[in-house]
C-alpha positions as CSV (number, residue, x, y, z in Angstrom):
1,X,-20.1,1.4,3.1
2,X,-19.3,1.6,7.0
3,X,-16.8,4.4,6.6
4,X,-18.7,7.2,8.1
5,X,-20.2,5.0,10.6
6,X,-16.4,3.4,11.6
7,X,-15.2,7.1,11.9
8,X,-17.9,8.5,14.0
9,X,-18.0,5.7,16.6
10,X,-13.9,6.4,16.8
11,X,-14.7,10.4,17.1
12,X,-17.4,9.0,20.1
13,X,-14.9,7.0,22.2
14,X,-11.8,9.5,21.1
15,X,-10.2,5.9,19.4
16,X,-6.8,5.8,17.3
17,X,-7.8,4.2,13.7
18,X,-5.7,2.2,11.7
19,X,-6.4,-0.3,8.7
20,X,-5.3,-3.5,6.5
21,X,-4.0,-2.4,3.1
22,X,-6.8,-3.1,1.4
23,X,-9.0,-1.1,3.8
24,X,-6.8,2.0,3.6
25,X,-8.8,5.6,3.2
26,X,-11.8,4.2,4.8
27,X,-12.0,6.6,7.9
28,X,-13.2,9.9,7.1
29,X,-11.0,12.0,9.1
30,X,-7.1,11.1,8.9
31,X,-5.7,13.4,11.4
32,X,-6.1,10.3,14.0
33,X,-5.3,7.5,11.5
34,X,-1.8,5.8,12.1
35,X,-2.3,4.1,8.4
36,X,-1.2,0.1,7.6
37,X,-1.1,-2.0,10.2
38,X,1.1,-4.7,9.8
39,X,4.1,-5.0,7.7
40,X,3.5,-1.8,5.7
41,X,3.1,0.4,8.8
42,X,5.3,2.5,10.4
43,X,7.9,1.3,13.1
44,X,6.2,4.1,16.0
45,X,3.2,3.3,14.6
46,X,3.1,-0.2,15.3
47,X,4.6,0.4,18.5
48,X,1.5,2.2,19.7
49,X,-0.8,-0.2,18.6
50,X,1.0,-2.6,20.8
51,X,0.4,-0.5,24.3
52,X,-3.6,-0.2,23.1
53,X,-5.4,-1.8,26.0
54,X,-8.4,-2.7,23.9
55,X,-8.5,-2.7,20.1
56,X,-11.7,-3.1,18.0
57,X,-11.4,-4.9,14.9
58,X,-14.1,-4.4,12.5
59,X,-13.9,-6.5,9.0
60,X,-10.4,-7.7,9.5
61,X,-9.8,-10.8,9.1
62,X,-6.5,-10.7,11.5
63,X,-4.1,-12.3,9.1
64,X,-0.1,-13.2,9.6
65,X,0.8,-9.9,7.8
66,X,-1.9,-7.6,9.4
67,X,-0.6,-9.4,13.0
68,X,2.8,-8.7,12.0
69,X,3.2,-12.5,12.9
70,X,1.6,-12.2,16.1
71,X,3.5,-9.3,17.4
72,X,1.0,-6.2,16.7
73,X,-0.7,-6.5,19.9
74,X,0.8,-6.8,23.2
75,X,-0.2,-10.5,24.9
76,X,-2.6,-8.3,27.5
77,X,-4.7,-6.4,24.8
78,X,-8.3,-7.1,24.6
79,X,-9.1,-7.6,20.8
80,X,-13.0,-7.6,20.1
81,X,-13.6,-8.6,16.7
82,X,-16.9,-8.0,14.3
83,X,-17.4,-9.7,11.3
84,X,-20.0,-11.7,9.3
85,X,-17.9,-14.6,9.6
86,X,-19.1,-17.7,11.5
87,X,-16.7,-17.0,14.2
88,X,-13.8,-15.3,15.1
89,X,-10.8,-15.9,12.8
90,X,-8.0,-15.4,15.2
91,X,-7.3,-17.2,18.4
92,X,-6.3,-13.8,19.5
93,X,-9.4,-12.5,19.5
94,X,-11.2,-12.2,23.2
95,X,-14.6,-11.6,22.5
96,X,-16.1,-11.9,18.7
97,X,-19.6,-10.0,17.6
98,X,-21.2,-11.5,14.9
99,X,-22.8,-8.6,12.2
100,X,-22.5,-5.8,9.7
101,X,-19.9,-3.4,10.1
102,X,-21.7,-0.3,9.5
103,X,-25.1,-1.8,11.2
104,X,-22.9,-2.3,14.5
105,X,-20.4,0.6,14.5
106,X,-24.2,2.8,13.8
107,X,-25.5,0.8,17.0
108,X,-22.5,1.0,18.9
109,X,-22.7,5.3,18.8
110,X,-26.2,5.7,19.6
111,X,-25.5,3.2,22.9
112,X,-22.7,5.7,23.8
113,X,-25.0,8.8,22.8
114,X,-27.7,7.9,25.5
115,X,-25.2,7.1,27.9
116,X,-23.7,10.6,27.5
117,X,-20.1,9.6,27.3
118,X,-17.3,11.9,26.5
119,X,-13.6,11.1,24.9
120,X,-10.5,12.1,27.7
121,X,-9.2,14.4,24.4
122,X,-6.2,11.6,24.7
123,X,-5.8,11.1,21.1
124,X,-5.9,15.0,20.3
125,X,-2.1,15.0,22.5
126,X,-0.9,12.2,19.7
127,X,1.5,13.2,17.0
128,X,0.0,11.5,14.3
129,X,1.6,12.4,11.7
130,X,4.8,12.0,13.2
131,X,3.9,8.3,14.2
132,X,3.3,6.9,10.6
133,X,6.2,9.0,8.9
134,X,8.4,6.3,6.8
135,X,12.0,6.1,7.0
136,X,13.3,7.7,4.0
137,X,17.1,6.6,3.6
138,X,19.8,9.4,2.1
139,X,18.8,12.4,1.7
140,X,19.8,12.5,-2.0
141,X,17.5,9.9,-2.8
142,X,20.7,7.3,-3.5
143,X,21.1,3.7,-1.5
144,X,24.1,3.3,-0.8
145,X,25.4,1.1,-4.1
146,X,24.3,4.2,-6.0
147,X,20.9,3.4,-7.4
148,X,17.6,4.7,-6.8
149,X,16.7,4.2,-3.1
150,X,12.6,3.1,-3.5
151,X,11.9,4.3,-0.2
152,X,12.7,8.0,-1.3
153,X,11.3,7.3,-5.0
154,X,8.1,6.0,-3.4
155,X,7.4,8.9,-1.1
156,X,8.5,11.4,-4.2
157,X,6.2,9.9,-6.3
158,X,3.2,10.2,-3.7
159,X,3.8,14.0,-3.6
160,X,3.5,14.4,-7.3
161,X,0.5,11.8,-8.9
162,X,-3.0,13.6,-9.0
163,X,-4.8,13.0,-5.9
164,X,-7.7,11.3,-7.6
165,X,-6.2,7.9,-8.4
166,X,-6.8,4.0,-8.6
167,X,-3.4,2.5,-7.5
168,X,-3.0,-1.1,-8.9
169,X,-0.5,-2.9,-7.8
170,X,1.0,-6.5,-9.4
171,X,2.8,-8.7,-6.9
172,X,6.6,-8.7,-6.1
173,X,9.1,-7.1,-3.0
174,X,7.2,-3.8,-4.0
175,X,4.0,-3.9,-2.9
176,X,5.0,-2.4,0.1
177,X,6.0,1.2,-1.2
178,X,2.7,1.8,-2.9
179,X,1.0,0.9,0.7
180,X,3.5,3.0,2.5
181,X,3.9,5.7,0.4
182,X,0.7,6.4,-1.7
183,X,-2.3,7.4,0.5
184,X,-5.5,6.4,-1.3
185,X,-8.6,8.4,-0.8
186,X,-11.3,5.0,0.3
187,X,-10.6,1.2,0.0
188,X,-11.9,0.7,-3.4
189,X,-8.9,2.7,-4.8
190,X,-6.4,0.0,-4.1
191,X,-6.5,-2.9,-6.2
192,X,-3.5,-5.8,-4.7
193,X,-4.5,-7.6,-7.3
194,X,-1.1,-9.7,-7.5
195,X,-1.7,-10.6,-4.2
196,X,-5.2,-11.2,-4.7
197,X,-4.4,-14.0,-7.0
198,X,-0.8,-15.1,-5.4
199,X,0.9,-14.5,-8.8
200,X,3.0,-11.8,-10.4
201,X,2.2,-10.4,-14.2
202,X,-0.7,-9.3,-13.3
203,X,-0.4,-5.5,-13.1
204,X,-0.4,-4.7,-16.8
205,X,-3.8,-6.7,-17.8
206,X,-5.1,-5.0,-14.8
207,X,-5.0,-1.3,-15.8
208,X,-7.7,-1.4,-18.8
209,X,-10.4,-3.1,-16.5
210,X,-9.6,0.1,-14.0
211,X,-9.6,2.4,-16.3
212,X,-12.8,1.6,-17.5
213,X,-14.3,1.0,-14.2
214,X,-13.2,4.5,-12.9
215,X,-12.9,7.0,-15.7
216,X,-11.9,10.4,-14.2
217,X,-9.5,8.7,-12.1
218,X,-5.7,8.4,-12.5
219,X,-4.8,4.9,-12.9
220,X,-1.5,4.3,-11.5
221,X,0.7,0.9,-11.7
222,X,3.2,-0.3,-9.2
223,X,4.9,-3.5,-10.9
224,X,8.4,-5.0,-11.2
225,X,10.5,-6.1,-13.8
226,X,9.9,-9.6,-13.4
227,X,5.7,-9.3,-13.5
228,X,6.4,-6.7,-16.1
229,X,7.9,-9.0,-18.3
230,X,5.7,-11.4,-17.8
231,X,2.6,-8.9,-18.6
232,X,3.9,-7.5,-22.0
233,X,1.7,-8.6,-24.0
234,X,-1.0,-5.9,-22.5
235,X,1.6,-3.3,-22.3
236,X,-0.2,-2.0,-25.5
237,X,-3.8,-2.4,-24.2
238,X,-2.8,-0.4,-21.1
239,X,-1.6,2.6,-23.0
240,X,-4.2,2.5,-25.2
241,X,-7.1,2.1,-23.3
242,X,-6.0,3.9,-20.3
243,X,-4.1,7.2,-22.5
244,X,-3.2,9.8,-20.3
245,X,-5.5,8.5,-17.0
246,X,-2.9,6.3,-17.0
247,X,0.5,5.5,-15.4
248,X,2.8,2.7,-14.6
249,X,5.7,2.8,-12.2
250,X,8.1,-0.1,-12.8
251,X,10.6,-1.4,-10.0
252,X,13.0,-1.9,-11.8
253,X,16.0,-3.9,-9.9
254,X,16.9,-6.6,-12.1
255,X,15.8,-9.4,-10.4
256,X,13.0,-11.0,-8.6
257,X,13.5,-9.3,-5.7
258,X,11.0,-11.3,-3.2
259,X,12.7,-14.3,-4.2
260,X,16.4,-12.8,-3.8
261,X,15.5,-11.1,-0.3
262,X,14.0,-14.9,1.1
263,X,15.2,-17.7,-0.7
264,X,18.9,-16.2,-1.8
265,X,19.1,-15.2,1.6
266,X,18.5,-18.8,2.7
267,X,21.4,-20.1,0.4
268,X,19.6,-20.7,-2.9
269,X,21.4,-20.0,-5.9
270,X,20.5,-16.7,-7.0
271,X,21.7,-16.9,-10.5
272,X,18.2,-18.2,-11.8
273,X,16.0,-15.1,-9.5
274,X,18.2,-12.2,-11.5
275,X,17.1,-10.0,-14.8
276,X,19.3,-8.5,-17.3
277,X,18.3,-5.2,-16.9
278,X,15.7,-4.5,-19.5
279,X,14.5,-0.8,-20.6
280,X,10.8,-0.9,-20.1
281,X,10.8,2.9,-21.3
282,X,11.7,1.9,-24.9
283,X,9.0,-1.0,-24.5
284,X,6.7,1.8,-23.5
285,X,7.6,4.3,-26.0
286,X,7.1,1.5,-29.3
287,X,3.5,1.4,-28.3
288,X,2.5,5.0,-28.1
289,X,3.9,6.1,-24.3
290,X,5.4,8.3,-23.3
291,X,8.7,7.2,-20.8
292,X,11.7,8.1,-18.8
293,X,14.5,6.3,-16.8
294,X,14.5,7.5,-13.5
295,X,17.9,7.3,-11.9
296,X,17.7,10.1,-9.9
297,X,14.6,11.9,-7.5
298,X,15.3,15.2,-10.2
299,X,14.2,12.9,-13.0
300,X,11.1,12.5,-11.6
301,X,10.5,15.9,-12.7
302,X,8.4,14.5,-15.7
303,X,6.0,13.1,-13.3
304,X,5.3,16.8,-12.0
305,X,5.7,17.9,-16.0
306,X,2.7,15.0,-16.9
307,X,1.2,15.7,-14.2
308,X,0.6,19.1,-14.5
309,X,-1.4,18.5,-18.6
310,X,-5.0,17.9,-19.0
311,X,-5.5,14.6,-19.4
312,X,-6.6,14.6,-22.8
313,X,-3.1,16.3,-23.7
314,X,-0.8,13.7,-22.4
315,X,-0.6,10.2,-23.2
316,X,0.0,6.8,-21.1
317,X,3.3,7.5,-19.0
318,X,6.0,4.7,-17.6
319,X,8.6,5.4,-15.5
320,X,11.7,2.8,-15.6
321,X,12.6,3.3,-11.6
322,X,15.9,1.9,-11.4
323,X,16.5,0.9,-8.1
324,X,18.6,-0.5,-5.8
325,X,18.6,-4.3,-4.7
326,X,20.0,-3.4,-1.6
327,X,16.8,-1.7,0.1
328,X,15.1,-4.3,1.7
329,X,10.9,-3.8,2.2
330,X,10.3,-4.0,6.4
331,X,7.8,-6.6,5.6
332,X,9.9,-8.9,3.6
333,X,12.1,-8.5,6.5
334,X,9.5,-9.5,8.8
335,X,8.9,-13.1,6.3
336,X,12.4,-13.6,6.7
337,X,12.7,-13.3,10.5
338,X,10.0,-15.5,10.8
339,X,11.0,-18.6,8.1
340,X,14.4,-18.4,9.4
């Protein structure tokens, strides 16, 4: 991989790093990483991106979301691009170097070693950390209808699941928390595999091939109700196969929420997008779970309980999140602005 190439050409020019969701843990060193860019990044993280005078895009294809619709960079930042495509793959991009990440990041530090160049220590006076801090909403965890606010679910969740995990996430208006509020440890720990394929009701069928494929790992799921339901029928081979590597967090807001937050919002009837609510923790439980209905951030308490067991002491667990419609993903709100 180019990771450790990548992260010492940005210790050798003293750069900011940032990455596509799918690219997420590749630097080495996170102290100087802002995270997503794009739709799933943070609002002052984003913000510094745009003053960069010259950003360096390795492997990234530059898409709408990663551009946050052509609004991530400022209209004077230089953007040098590498890839192994034919040519560059945004009109954006200023000047376009055709080759291998890791051969070209390797060749790009020796250049600067010879010529003896030294960072300005500008990056070291950044607050990080501070920069790609989500919002969080109420501080008891509640949007404001009363249900389970996914922003502060999301970032509770992240604080409790084992650090060594696979997170695989179906498609839907959630596939932003994961990639907000989940850090993964290198890029081959986040599967999008709903967006992958451009469908939902993926997530379940998913988990068995991850299991398999990474064995000491934690398997976690982010799906929704609507892919969930759609997925059922490997509900069982997910608990089975992936016992207690494995867990699933479902969304749970009785709808399909991506189509609710575009197309309802645009004046289509909504009637046909909403869900009874179903209880996927009695779905889990009749095939050998274990499950809880989280209303409340003190329910996730049996995350940190499940957590805390050796793996081959626990089984499969699913949590039934059930959130609030209300709380609206920043980069659904970006599609929205932008089809409007």
């Amino acid at each position: 991989g180019a990771g450790e190439a990548l992260g010492a050409l940005a210790d050798a020019t003293g750069a900011i790093t940032a990455t596509t969701a799918l690219g997420r843990g590749v630097f080495p060193d996170d102290r100087y990483d802002l995270g997503v860019s794009g739709g799933f990044g943070a609002e002052a993280a984003m913000e510094l991106i745009r003053e960069a005078d010259v950003a360096v895009v390795f492997g990234a294809s530059l898409n709408q979301f990663t551009m946050r619709f052509g609004e991530l960079f400022a209209p004077g930042t230089r953007i040098i691009q590498v890839d192994v495509a034919a040519a560059a793959t945004h009109p954006y991009v200023g000047s376009y170097l055709r080759g291998d990440a890791r051969v070209v990041a390797e060749a790009l530090v020796a250049e600067l070693g010879e010529r003896d160049g030294r960072p300005s220590g500008w990056r070291e006076s950044v607050d990080v950390t501070a920069l790609r801090a989500h919002e969080l909403g109420r501080a008891d965890g509640l949007a404001d209808d009363g249900l389970l606010d996914p922003r502060a679910a999301a970032a509770r969740i992240g604080e409790l699941l084992p650090e060594d995990r696979v997170v695989v996430s179906d498609g839907g208006h959630f596939i932003g928390w994961a990639n907000m509020y989940w850090p993964v440890a290198s890029p081959d720990r986040m599967m999008m595999v709903g967006t992958a394929y451009q469908s939902i009701g993926l997530g379940f069928p998913s988990v068995p091939g991850a299991a398999v494929a990474h064995p000491e790992s934690t398997v976690v799921l982010s799906t929704g109700d609507g892919g969930g339901l759609m997925a059922l029928a490997d509900l069982e081979s997910a608990v089975r196969v992936a016992g207690g590597h494995g867990l699933a967090v479902v969304w749970n807001d009785a709808a399909y929420g991506a189509e609710v937050h575009v197309y309802g919002r645009k004046g289509l009837a909504q009637a046909p997008m909403l869900i009874p609510t179903v209880d996927f923790s009695g779905l889990a439980r009749a095939v050998g779970a274990e499950a809880a209905i989280i209303r409340t951030l003190d329910d996730l308490a049996v995350l940190a309980e499940w957590a805390a067991r050796p793996t081959d002491e626990r089984p499969f667990l699913l949590l039934d999140l059930r959130i609030s419609p209300t709380v609206v993903a920043p980069y659904q709100q970006e599609i929205y602005r932008v089809n409007s």
